[in-house]
N, C-alpha and C positions, 0 to 999 in steps of 0.2 A: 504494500500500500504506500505509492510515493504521490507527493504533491504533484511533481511536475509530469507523472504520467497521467493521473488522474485530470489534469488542466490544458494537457494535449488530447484526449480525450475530446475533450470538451470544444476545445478551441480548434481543433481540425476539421468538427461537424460529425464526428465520427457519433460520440452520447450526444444528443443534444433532443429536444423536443420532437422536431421533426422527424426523429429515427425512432423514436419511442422511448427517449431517455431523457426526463426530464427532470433534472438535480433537484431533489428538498434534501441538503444537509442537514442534520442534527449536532449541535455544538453546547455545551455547557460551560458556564462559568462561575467560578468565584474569586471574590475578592480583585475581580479585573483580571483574571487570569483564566487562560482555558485551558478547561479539565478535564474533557472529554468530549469525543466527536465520531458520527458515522456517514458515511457515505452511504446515503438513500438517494432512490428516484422512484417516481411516478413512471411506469408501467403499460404502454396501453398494448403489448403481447407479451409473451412468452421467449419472445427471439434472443441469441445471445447468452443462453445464460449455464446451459448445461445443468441444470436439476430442473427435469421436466413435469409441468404442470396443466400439459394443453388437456386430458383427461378431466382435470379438476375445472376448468373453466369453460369447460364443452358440458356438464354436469350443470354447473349454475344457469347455462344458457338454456337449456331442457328447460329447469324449471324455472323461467321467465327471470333470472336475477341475474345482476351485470357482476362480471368477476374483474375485471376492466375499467378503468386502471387496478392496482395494484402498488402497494410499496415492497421496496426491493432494496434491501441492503447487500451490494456488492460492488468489485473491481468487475464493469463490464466489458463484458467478451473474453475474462480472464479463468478459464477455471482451475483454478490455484490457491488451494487451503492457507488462510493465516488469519490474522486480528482482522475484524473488521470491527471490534471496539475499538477503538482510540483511546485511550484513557493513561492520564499523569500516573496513578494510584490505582491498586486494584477495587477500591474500596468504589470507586466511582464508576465501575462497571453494569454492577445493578440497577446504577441511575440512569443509566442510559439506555440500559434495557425497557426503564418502565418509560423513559423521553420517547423512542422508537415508539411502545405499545399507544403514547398518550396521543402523537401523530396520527397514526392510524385511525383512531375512535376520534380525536376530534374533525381530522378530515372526510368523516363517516366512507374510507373506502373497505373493502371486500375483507382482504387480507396484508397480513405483511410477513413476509419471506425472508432470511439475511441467510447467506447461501456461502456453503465452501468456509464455514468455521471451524478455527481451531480448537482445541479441548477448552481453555480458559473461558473462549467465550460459550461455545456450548454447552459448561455447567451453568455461566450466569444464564442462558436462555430456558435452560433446564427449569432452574431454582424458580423463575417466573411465572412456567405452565407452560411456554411453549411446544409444541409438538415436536421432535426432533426426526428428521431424515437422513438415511445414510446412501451411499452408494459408494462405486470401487472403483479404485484409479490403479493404475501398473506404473510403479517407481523404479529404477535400478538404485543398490545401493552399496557403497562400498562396504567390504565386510574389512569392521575396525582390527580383526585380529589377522587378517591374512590379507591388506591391501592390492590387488592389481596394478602393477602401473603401466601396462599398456593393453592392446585388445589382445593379443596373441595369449597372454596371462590369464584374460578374463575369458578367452575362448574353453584354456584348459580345464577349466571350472566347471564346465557345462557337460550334461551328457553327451555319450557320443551324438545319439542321433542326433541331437541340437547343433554340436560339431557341426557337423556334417550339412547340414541345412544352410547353414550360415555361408559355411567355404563357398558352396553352389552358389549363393544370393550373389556373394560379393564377385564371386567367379563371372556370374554372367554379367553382371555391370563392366568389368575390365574386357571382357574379350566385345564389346560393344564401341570399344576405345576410350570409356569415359572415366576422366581421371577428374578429384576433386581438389581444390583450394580452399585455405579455411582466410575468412578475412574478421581480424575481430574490430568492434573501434571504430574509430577515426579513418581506421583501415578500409571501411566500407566507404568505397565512393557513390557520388549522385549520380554515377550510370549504374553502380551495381546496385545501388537501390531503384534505380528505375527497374532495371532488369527484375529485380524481387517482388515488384509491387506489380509489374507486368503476368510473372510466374502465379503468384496469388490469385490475381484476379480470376487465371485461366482455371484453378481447382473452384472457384465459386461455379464458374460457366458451368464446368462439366457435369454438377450438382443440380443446375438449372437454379441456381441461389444468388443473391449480390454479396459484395462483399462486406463484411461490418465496419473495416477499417479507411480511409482516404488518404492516399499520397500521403495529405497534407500530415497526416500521423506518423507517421514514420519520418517525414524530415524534420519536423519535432523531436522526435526520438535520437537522430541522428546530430542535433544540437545542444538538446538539455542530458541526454542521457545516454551517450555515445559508447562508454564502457561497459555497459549492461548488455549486449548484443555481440552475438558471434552467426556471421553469415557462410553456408559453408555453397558453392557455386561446380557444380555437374559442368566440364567440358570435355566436349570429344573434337581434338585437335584444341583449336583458339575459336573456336563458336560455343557461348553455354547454353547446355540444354535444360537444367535445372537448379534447383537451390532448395536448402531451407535454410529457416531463422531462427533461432533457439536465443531465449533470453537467457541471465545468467546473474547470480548473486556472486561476486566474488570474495568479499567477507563473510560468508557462512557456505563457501564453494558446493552452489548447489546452482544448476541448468536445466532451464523448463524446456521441453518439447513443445514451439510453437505454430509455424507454417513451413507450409510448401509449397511447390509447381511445377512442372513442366512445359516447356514449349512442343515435347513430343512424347511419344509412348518409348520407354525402354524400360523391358524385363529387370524386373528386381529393383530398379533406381528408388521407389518411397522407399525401401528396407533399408539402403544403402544412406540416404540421404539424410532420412531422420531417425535413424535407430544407431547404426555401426559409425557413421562419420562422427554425431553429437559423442557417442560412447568414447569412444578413441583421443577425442580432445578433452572429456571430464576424466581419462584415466590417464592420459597421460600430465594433468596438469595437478593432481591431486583431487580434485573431484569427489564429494561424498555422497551425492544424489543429484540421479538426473530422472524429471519426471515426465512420462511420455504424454501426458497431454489427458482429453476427456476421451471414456469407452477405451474398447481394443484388447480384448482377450488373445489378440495374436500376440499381441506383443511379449507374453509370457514366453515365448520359444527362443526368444529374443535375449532373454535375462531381466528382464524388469516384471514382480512382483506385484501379487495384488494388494492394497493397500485403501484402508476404510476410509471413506469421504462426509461429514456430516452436512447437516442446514439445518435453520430451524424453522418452523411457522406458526403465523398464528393467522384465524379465521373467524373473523367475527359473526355471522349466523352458526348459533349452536348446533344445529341438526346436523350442517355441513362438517363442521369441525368435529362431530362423533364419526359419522361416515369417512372422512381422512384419517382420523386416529385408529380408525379399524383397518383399515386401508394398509396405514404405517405400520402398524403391528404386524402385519402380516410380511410385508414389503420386507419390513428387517431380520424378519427371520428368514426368508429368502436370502438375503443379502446375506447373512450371518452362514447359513449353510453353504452358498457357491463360494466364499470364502475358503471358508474349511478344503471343500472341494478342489479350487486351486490352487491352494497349498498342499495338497495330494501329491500333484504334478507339480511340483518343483524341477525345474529344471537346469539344477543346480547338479553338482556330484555328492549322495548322500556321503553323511562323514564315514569314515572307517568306523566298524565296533570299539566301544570303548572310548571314543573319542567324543 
């Protein structure tokens, strides 16, 4: 949660009213100081958010009630777990929880949603009554007792057949001629982000979708926040055929899985792009988590882990709010068992006996 990404955001056209993101922050203060804050908006879809709700407002619309707008506490278009309390003090957490509930019921909308929380806040949303939601994301992570430091390392880790899967991916990308560049920074110039934002657009097309983000966000990004970005660019000869973008925390060395593209179809290249190139650069840089992005059970063949996702919600008609909450209880126990399930299939090398 940074200022000036949330402000490019804003200021590119990317959130803005007209997309369906229309900002009420929540700010507290005392003594002339502020004490805590969340990033809310008004809502008039579902788009963008990765914890899905079009069932729950396809329901209200049945029975004659608008679920539309909506308040929405999140980093949009981000689906990336962390604080979305702001707060000096933990103590001022609960305040903000009931400032959020008191938004909601004064602006007499439907519901309110704060999506992709971390544990701290999901007990204060807990302790409130909120409904809590979970779902699963696939992380790679380094293991603290046996580190990796490159892929070849982290190859050996994996079962054979995973082995072997992999060799073939990256295999047929190379014999296609396409070799990759990592560009991080400052590094990335205003033709290779043209090129990125070009690649981009081309995954909305093929989806039949638009895209959430504008140019104009990314040279934002390219100005205020230059270090957080590592673009890694597909060429066969000196023409590139692809790319992805991966953000990056470098004081807490963790790398998010975040776009891609292609100008053409070649075999293997999204596995190669955004799974094995990101890998290769958070292993060989010290790297402790890199996380693949929203959905994607492939990616577990891959080396990236499933890993539990919360949000919380609240619904102001009670009928509704017992129907979701039955809903949720069931939803989590799902979630809880494919869990279990995927961690079955590890595919990792189990340890030796005794070990």
């Amino acid at each position: 949660m940074r200022h000036e990404y949330l402000c490019a955001l804003h200021e590119s056209g990317s959130a803005v009213p007209r997309t369906g993101w229309a900002p009420r922050f929540v700010t507290l203060h005392a003594q002339g100081r502020l004490q805590a804050a969340a990033a809310l908006y008004l809502k008039s879809h579902s788009y963008g958010e990765y914890v899905f709700d079009w069932s729950w407002a396809e329901a209200y619309r049945r029975h004659g009630q608008r679920y539309y707008p909506k308040l929405l506490g999140a980093v949009p278009f981000t689906p990336v777990a962390g604080t979305r309390l702001l707060v000096s003090q933990a103590r001022w957490r609960d305040r903000l929880v009931a400032a959020v509930h008191a938004m909601a019921l004064e602006t007499g909308l439907s519901s309110a949603h704060v999506i992709f929380v971390d544990e701290a806040d999901g007990e204060a949303f807990a302790r409130a009554g909120w409904m809590m939601r979970h779902g699963v994301q696939f992380h790679w992570q380094a293991d603290p007792d046996a580190p990796s430091s490159d892929f070849a390392t982290f190859l050996a880790t994996l079962q054979r057949d995973k082995r072997r899967k992999i060799a073939q991916e990256r295999r047929r990308v190379a014999e296609q001629g396409v070799r990759f560049t990592a560009h991080e920074g400052s590094g990335i110039t205003e033709p290779l982000w043209d090129f990125f934002h070009h690649c981009y657009t081309l995954t909305y097309q093929a989806h039949h979708s638009t895209p959430y983000l504008t140019r104009g966000f990314f040279s934002a990004m390219a100005q205020v926040l230059p270090e957080h970005w590592v673009l890694f660019v597909a060429r066969r000869g000196e023409v590139p055929v692809g790319c992805s973008l991966i953000a990056i925390d470098p004081g807490r060395r963790i790398a998010y899985g975040r776009y891609w593209g292609a100008t053409e179809f070649v075999p293997c290249l999204h596995f190669e792009a955004c799974y094995y190139q990101p890998l290769s650069w958070c292993l060989e840089r010290g790297y402790v988590r890199f996380e693949g992005g929203a959905q994607g059970e492939h990616k577990m063949a891959r080396g990236l882990l499933p890993v539990r996702t919360s949000s919380a919600h609240w619904l102001r008609d009670p009928r509704f709010a017992a129907a979701v909450a039955d809903f949720l209880g069931a939803e989590g126990a799902h979630v809880e068992s494919y869990v279990d399930e995927l961690r079955e299939r590890n595919p990792f090398k189990a340890d030796p006996p005794g070990v």
